[in-house]
Biopython code that builds the backbone (N, CA, C, O; Angstrom):
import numpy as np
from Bio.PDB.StructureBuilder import StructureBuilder

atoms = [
    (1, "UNK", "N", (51.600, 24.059, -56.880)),
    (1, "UNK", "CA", (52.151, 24.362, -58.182)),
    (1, "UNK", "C", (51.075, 24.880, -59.129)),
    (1, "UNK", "O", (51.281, 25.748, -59.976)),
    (2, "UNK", "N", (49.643, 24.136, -58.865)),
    (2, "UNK", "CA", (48.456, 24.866, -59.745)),
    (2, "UNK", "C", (48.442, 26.621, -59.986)),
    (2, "UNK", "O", (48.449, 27.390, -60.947)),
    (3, "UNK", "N", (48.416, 26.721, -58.358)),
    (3, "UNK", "CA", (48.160, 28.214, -58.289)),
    (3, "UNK", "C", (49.332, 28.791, -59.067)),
    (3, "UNK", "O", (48.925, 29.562, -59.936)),
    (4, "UNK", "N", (50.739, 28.661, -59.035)),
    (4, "UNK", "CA", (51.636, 29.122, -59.733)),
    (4, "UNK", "C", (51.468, 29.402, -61.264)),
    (4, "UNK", "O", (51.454, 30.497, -61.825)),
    (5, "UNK", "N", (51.340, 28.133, -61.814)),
    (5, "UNK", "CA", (50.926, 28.238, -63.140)),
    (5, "UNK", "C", (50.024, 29.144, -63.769)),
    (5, "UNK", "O", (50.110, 29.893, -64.743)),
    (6, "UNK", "N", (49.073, 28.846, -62.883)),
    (6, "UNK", "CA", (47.715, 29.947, -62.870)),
    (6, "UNK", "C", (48.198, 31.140, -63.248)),
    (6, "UNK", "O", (47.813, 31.804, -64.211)),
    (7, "UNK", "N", (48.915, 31.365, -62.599)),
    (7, "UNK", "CA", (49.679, 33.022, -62.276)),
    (7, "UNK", "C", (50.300, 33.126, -63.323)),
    (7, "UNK", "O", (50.121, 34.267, -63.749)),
    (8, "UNK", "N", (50.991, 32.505, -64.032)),
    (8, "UNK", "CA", (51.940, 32.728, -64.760)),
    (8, "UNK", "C", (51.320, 32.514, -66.352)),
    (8, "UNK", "O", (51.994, 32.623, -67.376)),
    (9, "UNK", "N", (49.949, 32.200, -66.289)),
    (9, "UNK", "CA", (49.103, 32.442, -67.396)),
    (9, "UNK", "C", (49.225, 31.052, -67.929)),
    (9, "UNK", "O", (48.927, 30.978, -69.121)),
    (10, "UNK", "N", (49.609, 29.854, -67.325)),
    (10, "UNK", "CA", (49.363, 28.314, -68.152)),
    (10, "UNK", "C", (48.325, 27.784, -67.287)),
    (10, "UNK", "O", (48.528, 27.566, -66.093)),
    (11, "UNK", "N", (47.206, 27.570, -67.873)),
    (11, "UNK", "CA", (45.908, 26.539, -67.581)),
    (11, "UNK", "C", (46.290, 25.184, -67.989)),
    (11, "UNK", "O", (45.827, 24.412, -67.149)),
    (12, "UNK", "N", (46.808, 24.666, -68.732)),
    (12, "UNK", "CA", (47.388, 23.486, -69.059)),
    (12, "UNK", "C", (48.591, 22.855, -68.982)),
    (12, "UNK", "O", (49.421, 23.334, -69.754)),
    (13, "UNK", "N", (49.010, 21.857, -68.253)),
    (13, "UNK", "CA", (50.650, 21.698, -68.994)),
    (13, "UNK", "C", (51.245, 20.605, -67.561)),
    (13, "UNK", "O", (50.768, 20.625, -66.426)),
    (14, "UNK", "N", (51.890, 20.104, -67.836)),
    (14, "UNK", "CA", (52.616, 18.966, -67.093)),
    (14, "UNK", "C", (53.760, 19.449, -66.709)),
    (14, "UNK", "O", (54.383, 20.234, -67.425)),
    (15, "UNK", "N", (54.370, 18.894, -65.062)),
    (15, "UNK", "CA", (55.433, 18.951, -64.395)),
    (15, "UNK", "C", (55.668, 18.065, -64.115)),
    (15, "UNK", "O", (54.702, 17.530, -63.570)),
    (16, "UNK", "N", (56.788, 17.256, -64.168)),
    (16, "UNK", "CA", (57.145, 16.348, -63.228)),
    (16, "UNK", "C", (58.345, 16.900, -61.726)),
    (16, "UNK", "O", (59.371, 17.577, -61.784)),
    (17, "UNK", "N", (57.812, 16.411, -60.791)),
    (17, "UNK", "CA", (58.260, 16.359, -59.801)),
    (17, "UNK", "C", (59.233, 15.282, -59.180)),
    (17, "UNK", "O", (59.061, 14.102, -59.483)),
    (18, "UNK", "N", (60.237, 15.643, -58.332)),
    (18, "UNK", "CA", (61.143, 14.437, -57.989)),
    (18, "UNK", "C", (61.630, 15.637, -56.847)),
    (18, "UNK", "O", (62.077, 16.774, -57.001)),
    (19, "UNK", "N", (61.261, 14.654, -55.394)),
    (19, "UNK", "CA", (61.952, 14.716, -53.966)),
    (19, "UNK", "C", (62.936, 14.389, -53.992)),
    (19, "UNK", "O", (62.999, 13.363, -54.670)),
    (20, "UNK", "N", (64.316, 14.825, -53.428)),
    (20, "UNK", "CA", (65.355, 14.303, -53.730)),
    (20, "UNK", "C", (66.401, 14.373, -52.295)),
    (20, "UNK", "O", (65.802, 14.905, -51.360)),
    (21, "UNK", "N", (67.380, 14.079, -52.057)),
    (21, "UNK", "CA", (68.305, 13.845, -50.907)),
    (21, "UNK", "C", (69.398, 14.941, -51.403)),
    (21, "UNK", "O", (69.438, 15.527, -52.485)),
    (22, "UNK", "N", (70.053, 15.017, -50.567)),
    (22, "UNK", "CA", (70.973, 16.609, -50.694)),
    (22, "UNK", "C", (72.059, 16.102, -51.525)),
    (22, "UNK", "O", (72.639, 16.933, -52.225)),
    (23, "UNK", "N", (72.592, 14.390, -51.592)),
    (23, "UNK", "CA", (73.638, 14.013, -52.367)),
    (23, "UNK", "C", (73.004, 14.537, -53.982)),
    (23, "UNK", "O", (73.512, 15.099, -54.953)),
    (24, "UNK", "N", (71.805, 14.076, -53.693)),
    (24, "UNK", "CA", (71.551, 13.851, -55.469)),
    (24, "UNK", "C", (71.275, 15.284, -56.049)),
    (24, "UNK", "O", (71.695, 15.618, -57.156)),
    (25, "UNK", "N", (70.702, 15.932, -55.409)),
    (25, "UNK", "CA", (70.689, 17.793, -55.460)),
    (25, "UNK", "C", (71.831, 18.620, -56.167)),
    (25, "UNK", "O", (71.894, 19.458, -57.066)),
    (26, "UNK", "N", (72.891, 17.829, -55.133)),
    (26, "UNK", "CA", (74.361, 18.383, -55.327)),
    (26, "UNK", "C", (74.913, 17.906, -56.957)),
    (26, "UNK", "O", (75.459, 18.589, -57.823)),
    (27, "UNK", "N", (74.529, 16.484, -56.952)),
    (27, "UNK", "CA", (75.436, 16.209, -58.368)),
    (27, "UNK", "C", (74.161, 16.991, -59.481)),
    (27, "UNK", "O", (74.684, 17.539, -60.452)),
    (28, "UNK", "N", (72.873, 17.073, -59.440)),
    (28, "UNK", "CA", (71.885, 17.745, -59.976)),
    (28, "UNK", "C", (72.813, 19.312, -60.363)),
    (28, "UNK", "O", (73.054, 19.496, -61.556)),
    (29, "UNK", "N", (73.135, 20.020, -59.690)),
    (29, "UNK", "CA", (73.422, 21.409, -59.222)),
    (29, "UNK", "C", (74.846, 21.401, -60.055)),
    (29, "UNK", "O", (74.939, 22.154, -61.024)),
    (30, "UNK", "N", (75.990, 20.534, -59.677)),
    (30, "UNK", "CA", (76.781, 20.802, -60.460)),
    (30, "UNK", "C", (76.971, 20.487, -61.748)),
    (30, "UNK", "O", (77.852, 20.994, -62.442)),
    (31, "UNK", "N", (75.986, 19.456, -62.217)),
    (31, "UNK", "CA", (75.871, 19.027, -63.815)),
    (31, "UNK", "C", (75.080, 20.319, -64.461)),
    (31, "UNK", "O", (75.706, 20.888, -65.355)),
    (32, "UNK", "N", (74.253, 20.664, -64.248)),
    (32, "UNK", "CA", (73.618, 21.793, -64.555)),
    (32, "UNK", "C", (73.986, 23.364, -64.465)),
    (32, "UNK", "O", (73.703, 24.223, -65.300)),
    (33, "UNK", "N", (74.875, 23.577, -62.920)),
    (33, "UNK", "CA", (75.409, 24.866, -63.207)),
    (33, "UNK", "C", (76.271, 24.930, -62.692)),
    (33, "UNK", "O", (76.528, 25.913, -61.997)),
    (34, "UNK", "N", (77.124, 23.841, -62.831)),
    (34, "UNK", "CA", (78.653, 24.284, -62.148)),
    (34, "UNK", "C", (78.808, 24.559, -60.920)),
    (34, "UNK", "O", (79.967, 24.744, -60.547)),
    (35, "UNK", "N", (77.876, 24.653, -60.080)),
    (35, "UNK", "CA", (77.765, 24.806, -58.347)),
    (35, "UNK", "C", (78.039, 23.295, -57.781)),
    (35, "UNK", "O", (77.089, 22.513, -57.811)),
    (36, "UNK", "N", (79.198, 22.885, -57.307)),
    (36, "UNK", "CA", (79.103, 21.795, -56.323)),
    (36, "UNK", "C", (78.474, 22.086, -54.790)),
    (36, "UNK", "O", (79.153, 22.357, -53.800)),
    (37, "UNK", "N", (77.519, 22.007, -54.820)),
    (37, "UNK", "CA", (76.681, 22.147, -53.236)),
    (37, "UNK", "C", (75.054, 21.824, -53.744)),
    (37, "UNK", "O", (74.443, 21.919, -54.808)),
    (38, "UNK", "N", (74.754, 21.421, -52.441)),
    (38, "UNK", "CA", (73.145, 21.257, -52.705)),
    (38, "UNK", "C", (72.341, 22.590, -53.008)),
    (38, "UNK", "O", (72.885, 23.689, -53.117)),
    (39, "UNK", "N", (71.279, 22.411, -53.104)),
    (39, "UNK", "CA", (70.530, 23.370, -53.293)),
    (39, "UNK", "C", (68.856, 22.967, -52.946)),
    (39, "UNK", "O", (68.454, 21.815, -52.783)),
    (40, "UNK", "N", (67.954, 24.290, -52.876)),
    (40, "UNK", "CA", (66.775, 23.670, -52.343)),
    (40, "UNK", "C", (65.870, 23.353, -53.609)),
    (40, "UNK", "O", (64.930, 22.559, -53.581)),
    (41, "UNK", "N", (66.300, 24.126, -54.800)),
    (41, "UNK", "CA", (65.099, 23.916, -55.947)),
    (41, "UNK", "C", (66.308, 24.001, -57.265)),
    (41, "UNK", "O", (67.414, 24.527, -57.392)),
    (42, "UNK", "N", (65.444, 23.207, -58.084)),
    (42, "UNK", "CA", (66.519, 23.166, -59.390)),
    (42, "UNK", "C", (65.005, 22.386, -60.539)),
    (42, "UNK", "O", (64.387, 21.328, -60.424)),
    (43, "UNK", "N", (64.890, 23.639, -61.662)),
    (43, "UNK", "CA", (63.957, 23.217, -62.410)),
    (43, "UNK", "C", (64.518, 23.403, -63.764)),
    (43, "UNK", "O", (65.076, 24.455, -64.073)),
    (44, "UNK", "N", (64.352, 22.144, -64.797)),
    (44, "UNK", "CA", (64.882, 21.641, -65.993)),
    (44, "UNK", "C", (63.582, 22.384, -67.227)),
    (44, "UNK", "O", (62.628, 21.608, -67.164)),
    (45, "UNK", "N", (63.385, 23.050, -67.820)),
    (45, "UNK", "CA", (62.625, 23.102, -68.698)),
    (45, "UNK", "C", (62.667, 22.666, -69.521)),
    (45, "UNK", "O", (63.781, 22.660, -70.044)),
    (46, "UNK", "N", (61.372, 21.881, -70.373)),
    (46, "UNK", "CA", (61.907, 21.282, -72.041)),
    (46, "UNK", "C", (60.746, 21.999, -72.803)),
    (46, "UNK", "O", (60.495, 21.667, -73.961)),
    (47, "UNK", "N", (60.063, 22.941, -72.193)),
    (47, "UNK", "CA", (58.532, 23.081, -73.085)),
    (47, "UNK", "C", (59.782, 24.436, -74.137)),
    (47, "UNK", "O", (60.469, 25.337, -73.656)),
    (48, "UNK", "N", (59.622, 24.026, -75.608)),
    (48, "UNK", "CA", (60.185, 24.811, -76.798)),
    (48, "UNK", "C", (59.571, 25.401, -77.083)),
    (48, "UNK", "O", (60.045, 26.328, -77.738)),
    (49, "UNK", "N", (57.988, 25.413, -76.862)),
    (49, "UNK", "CA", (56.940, 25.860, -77.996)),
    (49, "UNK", "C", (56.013, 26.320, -76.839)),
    (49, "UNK", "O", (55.145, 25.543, -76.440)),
    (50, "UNK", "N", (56.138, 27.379, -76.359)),
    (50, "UNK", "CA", (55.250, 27.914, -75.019)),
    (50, "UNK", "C", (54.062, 28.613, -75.800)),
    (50, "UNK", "O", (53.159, 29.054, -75.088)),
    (51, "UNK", "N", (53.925, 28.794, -77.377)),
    (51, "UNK", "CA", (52.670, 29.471, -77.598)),
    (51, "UNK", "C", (52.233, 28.177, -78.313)),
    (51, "UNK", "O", (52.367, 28.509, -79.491)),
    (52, "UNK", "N", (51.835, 27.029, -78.317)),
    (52, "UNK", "CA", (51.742, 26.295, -79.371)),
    (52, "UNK", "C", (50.787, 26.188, -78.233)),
    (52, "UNK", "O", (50.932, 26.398, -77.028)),
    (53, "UNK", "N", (49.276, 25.615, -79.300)),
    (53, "UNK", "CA", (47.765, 25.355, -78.559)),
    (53, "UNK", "C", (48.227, 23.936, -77.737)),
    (53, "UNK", "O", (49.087, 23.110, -78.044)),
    (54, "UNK", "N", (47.388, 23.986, -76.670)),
    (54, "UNK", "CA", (47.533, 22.857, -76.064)),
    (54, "UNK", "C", (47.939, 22.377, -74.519)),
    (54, "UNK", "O", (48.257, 23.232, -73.692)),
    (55, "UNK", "N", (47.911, 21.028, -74.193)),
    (55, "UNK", "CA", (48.842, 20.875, -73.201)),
    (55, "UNK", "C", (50.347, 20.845, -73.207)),
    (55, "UNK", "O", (51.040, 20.159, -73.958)),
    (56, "UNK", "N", (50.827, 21.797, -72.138)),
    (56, "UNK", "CA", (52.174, 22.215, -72.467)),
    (56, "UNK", "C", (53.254, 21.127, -71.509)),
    (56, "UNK", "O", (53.558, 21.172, -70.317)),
    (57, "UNK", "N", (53.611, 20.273, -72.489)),
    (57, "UNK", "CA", (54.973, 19.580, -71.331)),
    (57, "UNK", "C", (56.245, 20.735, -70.418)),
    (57, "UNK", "O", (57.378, 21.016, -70.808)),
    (58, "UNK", "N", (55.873, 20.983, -69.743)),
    (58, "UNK", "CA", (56.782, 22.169, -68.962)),
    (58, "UNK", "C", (57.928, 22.090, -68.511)),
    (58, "UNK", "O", (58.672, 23.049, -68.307)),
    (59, "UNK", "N", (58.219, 20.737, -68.280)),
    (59, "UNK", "CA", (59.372, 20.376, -67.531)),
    (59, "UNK", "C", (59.755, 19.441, -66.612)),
    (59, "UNK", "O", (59.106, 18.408, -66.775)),
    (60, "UNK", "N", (60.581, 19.370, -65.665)),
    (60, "UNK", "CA", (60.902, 18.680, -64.176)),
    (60, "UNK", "C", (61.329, 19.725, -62.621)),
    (60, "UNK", "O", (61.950, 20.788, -62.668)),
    (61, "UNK", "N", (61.174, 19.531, -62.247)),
    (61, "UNK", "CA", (61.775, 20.460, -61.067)),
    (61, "UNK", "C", (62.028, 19.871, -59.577)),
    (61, "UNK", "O", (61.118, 19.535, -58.819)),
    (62, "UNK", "N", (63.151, 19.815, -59.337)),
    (62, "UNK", "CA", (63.893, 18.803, -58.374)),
    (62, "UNK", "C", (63.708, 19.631, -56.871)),
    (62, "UNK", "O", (64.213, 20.743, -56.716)),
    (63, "UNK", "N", (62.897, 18.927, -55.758)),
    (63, "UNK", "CA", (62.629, 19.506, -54.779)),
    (63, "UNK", "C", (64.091, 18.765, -53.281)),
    (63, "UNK", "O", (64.177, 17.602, -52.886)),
    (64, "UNK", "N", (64.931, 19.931, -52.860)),
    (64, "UNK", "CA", (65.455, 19.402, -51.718)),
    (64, "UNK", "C", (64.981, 19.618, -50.137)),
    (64, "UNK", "O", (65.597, 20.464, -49.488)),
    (65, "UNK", "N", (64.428, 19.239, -49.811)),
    (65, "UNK", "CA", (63.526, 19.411, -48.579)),
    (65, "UNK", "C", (64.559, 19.891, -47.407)),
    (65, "UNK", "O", (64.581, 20.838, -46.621)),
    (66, "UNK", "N", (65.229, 19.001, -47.622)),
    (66, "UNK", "CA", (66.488, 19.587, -46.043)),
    (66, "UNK", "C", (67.357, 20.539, -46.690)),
    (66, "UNK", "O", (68.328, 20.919, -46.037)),
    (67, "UNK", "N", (67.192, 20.984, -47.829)),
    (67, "UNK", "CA", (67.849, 22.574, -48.107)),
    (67, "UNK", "C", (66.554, 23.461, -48.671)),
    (67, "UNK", "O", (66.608, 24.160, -49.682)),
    (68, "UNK", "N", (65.415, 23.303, -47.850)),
    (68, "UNK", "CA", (64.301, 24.610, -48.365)),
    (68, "UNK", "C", (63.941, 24.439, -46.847)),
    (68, "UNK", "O", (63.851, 23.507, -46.049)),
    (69, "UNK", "N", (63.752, 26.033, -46.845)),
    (69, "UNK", "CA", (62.940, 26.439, -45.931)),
    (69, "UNK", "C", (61.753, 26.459, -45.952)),
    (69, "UNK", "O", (61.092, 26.692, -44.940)),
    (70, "UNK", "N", (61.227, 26.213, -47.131)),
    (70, "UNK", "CA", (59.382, 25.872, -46.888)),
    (70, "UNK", "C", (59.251, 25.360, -48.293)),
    (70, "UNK", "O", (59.205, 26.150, -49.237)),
    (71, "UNK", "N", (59.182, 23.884, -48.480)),
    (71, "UNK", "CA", (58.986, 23.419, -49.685)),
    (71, "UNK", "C", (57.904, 23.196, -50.617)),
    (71, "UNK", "O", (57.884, 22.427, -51.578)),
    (72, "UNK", "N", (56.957, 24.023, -50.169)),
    (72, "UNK", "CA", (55.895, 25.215, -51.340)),
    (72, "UNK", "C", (56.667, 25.698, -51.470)),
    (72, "UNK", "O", (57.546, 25.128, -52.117)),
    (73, "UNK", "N", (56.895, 26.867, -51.050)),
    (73, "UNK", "CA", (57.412, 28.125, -52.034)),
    (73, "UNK", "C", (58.305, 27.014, -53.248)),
    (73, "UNK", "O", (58.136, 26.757, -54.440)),
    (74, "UNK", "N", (59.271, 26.581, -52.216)),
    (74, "UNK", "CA", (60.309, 26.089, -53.137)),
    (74, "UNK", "C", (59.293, 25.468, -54.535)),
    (74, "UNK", "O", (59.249, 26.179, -55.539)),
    (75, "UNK", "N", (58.828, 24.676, -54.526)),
    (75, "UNK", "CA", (57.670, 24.339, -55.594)),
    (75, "UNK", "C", (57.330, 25.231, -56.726)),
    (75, "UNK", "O", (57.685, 25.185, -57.904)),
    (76, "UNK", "N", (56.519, 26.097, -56.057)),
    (76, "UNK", "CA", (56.273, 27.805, -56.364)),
    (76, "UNK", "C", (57.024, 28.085, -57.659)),
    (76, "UNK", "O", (56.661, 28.158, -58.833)),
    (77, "UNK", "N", (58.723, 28.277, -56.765)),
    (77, "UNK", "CA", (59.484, 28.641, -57.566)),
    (77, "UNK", "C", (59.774, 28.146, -58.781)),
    (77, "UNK", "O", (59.617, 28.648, -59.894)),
    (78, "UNK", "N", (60.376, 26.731, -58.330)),
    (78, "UNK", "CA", (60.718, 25.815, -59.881)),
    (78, "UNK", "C", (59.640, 26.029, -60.550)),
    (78, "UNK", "O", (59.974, 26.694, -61.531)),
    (79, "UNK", "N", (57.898, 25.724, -60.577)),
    (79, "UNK", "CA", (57.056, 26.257, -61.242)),
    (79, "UNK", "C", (57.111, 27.759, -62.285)),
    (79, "UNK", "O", (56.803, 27.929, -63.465)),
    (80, "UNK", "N", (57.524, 28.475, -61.478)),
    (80, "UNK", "CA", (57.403, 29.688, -61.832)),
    (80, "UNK", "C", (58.864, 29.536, -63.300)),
    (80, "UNK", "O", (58.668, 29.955, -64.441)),
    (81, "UNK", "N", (60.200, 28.862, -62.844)),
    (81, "UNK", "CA", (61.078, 29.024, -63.659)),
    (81, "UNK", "C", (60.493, 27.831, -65.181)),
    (81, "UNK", "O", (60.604, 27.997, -66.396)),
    (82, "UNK", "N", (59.954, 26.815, -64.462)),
    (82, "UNK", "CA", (59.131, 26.411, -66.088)),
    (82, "UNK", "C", (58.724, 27.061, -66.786)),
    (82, "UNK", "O", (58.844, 26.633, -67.933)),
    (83, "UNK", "N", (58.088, 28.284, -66.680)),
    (83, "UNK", "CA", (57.008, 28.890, -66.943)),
    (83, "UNK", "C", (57.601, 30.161, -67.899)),
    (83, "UNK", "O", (57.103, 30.877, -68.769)),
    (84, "UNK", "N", (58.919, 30.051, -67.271)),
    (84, "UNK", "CA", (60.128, 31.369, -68.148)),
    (84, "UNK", "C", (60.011, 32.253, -67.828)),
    (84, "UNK", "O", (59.751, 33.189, -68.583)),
    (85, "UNK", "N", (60.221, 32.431, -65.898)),
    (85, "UNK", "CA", (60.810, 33.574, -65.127)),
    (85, "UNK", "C", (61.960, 33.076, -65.190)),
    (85, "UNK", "O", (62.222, 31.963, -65.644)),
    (86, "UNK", "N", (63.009, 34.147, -64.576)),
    (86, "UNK", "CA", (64.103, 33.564, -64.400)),
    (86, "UNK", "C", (64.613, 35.281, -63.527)),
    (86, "UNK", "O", (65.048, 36.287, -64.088)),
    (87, "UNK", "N", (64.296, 35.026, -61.753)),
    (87, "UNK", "CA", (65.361, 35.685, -61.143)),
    (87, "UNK", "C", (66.584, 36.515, -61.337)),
    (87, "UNK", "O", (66.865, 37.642, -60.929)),
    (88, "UNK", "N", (67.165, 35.750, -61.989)),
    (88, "UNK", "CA", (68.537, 36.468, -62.060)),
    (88, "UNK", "C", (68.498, 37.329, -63.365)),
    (88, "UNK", "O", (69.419, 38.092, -63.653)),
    (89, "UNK", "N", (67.852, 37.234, -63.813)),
    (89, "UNK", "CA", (67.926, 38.218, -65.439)),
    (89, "UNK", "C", (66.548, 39.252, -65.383)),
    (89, "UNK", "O", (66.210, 40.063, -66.245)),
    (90, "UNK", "N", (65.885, 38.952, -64.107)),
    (90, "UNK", "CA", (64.043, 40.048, -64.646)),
    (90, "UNK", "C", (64.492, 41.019, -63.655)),
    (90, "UNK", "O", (65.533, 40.859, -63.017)),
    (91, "UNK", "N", (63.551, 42.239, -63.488)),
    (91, "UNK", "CA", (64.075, 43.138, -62.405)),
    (91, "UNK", "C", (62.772, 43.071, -61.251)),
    (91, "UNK", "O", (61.976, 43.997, -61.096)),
    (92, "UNK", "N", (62.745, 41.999, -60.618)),
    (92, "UNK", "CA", (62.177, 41.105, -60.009)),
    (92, "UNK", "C", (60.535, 40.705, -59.997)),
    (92, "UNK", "O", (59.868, 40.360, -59.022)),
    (93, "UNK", "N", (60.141, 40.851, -61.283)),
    (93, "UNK", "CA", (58.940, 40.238, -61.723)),
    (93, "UNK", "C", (58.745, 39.113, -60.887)),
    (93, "UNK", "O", (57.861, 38.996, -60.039)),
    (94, "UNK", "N", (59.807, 38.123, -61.236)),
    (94, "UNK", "CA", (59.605, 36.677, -60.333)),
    (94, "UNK", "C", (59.569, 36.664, -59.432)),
    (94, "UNK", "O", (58.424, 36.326, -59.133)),
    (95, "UNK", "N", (60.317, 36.880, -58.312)),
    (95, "UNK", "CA", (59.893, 37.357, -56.977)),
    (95, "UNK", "C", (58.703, 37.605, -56.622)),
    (95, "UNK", "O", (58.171, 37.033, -55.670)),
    (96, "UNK", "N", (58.191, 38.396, -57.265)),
    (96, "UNK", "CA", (56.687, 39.417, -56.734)),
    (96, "UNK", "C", (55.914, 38.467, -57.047)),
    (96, "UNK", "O", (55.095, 38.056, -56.225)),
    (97, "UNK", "N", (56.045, 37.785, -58.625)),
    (97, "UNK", "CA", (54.918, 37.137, -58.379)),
    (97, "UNK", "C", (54.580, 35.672, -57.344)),
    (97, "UNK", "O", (53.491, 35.284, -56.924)),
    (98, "UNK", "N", (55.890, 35.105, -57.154)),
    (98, "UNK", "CA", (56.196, 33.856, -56.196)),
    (98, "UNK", "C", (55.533, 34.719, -54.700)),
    (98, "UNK", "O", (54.992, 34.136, -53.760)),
    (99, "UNK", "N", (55.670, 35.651, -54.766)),
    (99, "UNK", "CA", (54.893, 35.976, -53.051)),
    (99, "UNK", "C", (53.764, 36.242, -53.421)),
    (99, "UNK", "O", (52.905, 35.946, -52.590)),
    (100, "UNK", "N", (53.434, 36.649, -54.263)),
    (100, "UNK", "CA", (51.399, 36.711, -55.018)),
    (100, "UNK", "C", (51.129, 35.763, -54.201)),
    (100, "UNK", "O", (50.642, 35.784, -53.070)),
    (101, "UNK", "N", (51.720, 34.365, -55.304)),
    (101, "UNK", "CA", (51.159, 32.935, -55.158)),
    (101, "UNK", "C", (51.649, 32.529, -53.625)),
    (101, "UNK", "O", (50.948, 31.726, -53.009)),
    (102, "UNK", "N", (52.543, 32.934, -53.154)),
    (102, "UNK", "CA", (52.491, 32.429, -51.748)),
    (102, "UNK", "C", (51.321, 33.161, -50.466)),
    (102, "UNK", "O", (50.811, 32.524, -49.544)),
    (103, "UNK", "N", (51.191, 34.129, -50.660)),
    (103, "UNK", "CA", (49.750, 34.691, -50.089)),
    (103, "UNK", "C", (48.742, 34.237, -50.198)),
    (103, "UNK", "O", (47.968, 34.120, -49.248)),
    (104, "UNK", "N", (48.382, 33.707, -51.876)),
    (104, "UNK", "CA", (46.977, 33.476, -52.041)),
    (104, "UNK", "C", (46.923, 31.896, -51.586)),
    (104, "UNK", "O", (45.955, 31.143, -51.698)),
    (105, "UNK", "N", (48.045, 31.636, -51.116)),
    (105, "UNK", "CA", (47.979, 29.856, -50.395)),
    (105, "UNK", "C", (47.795, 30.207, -49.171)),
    (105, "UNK", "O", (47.514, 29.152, -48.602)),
    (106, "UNK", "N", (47.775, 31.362, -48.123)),
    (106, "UNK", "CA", (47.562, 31.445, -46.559)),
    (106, "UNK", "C", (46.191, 31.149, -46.761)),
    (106, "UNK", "O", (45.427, 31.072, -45.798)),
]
sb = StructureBuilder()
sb.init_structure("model")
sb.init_model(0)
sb.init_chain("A")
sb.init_seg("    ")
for serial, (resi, resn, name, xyz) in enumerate(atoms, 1):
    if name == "N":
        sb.init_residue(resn, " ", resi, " ")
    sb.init_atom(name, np.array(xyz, "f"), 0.0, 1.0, " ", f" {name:<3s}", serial, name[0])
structure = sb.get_structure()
């Protein structure tokens, strides 16, 4: 998750992490976006103030291991969506940079 951040221009700032089971994923997934099904990554942001000096509280980001195919990336990712990418709305900034950071981990 360091290297991610890195990338995404935060030297400072807190994540919390939570491994989770595919039940708890699922009720995660549909409280949050209306999807009843598991999922492999699901990240909560609370940081309001992304230019404010300091250490930045960033968020949570819920890891499902038996729905990721490689749970770095998955990491990676939720990292990256703390950080205020967001996939579905960039014209794939996020992407590119989630495989940066997955290269510079080989």
């Amino acid at each position: 998750m360091g290297a991610a951040l890195h990338a995404a221009g935060v030297d400072d700032g807190h994540i919390g992490v939570e491994i989770v089971g595919e039940g708890r994923m699922r009720t995660l997934n549909y409280a949050a976006r209306g999807v009843d099904e598991a999922t492999d990554v699901l990240a909560f942001p609370i940081d309001d103030h992304p230019h404010e000096r300091g250490p930045r509280e960033l968020g949570d980001v819920f890891i499902c291991p038996a729905m990721a195919t490689d749970v770095t990336e998955a990491a990676v990712h939720g990292a990256l969506h703390l950080c205020g990418y967001d996939h579905e709305t960039d014209s794939g900034e996020m992407l590119e940079l989630q495989e940066r950071v997955m290269r510079s981990l080989d």
